[in-house]
N, C-alpha and C positions, 0 to 999 in steps of 0.2 A: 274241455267242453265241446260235446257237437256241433257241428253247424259251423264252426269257424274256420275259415280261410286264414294260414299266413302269410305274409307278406315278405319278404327277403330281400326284392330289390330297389337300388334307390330310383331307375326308371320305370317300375310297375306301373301298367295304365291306368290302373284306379287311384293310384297315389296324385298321377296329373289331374284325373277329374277332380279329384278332391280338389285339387290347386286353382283350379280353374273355377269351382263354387265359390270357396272362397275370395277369391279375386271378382267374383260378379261376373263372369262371362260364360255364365252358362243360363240361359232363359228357363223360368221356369223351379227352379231349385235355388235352397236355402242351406246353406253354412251354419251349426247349430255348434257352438263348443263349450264343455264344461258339463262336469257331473251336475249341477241341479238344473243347468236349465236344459240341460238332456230331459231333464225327468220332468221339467216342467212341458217340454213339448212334448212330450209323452202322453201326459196328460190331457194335453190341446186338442187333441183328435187329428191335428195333420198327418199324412201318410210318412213315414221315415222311410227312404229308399237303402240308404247304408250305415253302416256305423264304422268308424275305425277307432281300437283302442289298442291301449298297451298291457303287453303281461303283466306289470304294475300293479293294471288298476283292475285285471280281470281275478287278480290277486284279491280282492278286495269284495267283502260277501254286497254293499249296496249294490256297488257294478257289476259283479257277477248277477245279482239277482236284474239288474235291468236287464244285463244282457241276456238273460235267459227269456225273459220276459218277450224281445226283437225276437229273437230267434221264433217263438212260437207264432210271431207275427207275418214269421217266412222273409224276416228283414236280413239282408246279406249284412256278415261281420265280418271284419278284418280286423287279422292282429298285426298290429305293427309295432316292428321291436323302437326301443323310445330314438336313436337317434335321427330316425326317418321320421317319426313322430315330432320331433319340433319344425319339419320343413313343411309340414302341414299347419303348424298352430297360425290362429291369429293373434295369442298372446302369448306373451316371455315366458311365462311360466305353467306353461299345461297343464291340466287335470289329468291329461291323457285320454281323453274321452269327445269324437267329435260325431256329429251324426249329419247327413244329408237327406231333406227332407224336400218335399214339394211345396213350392210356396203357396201361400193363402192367397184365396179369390182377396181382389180388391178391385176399387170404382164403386160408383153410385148404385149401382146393384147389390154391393154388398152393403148398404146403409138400409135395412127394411123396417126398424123403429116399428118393432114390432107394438100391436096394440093387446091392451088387458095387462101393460105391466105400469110401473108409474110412468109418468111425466117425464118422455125424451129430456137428455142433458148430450147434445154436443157439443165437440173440440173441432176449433179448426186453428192449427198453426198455420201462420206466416212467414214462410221462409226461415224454418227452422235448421241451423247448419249444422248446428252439432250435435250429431249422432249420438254421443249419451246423455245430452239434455232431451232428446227425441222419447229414447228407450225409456228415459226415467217421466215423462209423461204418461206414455201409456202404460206405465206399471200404476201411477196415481190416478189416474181415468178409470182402469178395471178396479182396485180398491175401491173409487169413490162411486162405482154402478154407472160410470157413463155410458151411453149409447153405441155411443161413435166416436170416432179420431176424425178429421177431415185434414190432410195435410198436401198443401199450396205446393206447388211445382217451385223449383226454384231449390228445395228442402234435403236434406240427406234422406238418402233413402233408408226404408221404413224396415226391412229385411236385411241390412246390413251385418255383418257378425257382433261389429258393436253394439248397434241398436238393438239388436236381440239380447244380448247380453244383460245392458243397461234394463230393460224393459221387464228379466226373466222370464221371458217367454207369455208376458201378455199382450204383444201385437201378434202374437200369434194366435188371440181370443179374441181381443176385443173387432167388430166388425171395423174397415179400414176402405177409405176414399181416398187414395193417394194423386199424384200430380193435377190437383185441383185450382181451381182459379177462384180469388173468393168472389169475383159478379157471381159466377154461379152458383157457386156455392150459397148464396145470399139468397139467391132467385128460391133456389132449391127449396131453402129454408122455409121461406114465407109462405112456397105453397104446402108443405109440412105444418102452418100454423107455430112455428119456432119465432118466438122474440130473436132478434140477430142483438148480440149484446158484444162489446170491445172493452178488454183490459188496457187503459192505457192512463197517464199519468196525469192529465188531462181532464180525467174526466170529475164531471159534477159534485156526484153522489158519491158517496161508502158502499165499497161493496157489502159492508154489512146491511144496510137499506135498500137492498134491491129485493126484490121477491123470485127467491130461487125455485118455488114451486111449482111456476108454469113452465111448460114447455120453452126451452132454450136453446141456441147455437153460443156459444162464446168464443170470442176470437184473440188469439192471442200472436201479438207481432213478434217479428225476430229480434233473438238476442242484441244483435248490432243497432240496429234502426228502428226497432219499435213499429208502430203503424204510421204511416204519409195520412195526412188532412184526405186525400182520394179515398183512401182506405175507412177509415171511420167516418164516414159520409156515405159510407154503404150501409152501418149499421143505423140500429130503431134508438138506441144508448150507448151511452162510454162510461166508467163507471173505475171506480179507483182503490186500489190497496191503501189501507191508510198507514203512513209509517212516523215514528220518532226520529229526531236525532239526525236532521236533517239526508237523512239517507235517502235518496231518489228513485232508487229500482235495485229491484230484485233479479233474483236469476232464476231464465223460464220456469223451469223444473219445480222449483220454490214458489214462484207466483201462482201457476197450475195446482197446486198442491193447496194453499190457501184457499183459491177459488171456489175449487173443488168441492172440497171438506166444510166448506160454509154451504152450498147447495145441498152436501148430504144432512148437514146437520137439520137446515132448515127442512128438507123434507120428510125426515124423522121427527120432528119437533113442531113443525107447524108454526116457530120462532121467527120475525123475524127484529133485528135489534138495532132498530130508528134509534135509538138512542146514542150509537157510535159514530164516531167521526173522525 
């Protein structure tokens, strides 16, 4: 195919950038690996700077059709024969497929809640550590039409290979305020007209009893530690997953997920169900 560079050796300079994306020491640029969420940032509209794949997979009519696709984009290809190809993966078992991309605006500028659509629904985790509990939020945030991610300093970062992965490529859509504090975050909030709302275990009411249709922030603690009494003393409410069988908590990913899907239901529905507890 045109447009593609070989690659032959194992000190190649582009082989080290790659290393160096991946490893996070390059400002600016994102580590994207695996055939669908290639194609999910594809999709995302971020700019791809390069790709590196292997004869394997250029074998293959989906990847050859994506990679025809970059090429017309004027995106640089490399082919790299597979065993130089695993000293770039970030996982054991490659697709063979990585791409290097610019990464997405983030900060408070990128949160503009736009107006004429429903009723803003933000996220703000708290010292969220694990990168595939991160990724797997904003894969359930974008399904469930959320706003915004707002994600606390302290947190695994949002562009990691993992978290892109976990995510498939929806923090690469969904708008993003990363290294956040939640005062501000709070302050933010209220002047946005956002009820500031806290999952924690704690709380009063059934998240089935809350009214998901006005505008909201929800705030969810870390896996380890939950929210400090400082922390939900920021918020307007605390509000509780109701569980059997003496089970205590859930896992973030799982929690978010729940939350979520009650806010969509209720604002499809107009529902809300006082009756559970």
């Amino acid at each position: 195919m045109n447009g593609i560079s070989q690659i032959t050796g194992r000190h190649n300079s582009r082989l080290a950038h790659i290393r160096k994306v991946r490893d996070g020491k390059i400002d600016g640029q994102i580590f994207i690996e695996g055939f669908r969420v290639a194609a999910e940032a594809m999709r995302s509209g971020v700019l791809i700077l390069e790709c590196a794949v292997t004869r394997e997979m250029l074998d293959g009519n989906e990847v050859s059709q994506l990679v025809g696709e970059l090429i017309g984009r004027g995106t640089q290809i490399f082919e790299v024969p597979k065993p130089l190809f695993t000293s770039l993966a970030d996982t054991v078992n490659s697709q063979g497929v990585i791409l290097i991309a610019e990464r997405p605006k983030t900060g408070k500028e990128a949160v503009t809640l736009e107006k004429g659509r429903e009723e803003p629904l933000v996220v703000f985790l708290e010292r969220t550590n694990d990168p595939s509990n991160l990724g797997a939020v904003f894969r359930t945030a974008e399904a469930a039409g959320v706003s915004a991610v707002v994600v606390s300093t302290g947190s695994a970062t949002v562009f990691s290979p993992k978290s892109i992965r976990a995510a498939m490529g929806s923090n690469l859509r969904v708008p993003t305020w990363d290294n956040a504090g939640l005062a501000e975050c709070v302050g933010w909030a209220k002047e946005k007209g956002l009820a500031v709302r806290a999952a924690d275990i704690s709380g009063s009411k059934s998240l089935f009893e809350v009214d998901w249709s006005i505008p909201a922030m929800v705030v969810f603690g870390s896996e380890a530690a939950g929210l400090s009494q400082d922390e939900l003393a920021l918020t307007d409410d605390i509000f509780r997953i109701p569980m059997q069988n003496n089970v205590e908590s859930l896992n973030l990913s799982v929690s978010a997920g729940i939350v979520l899907f009650e806010a969509l239901r209720q604002r499809t529905s107009g529902n809300i169900l006082t009756n559970r507890s």
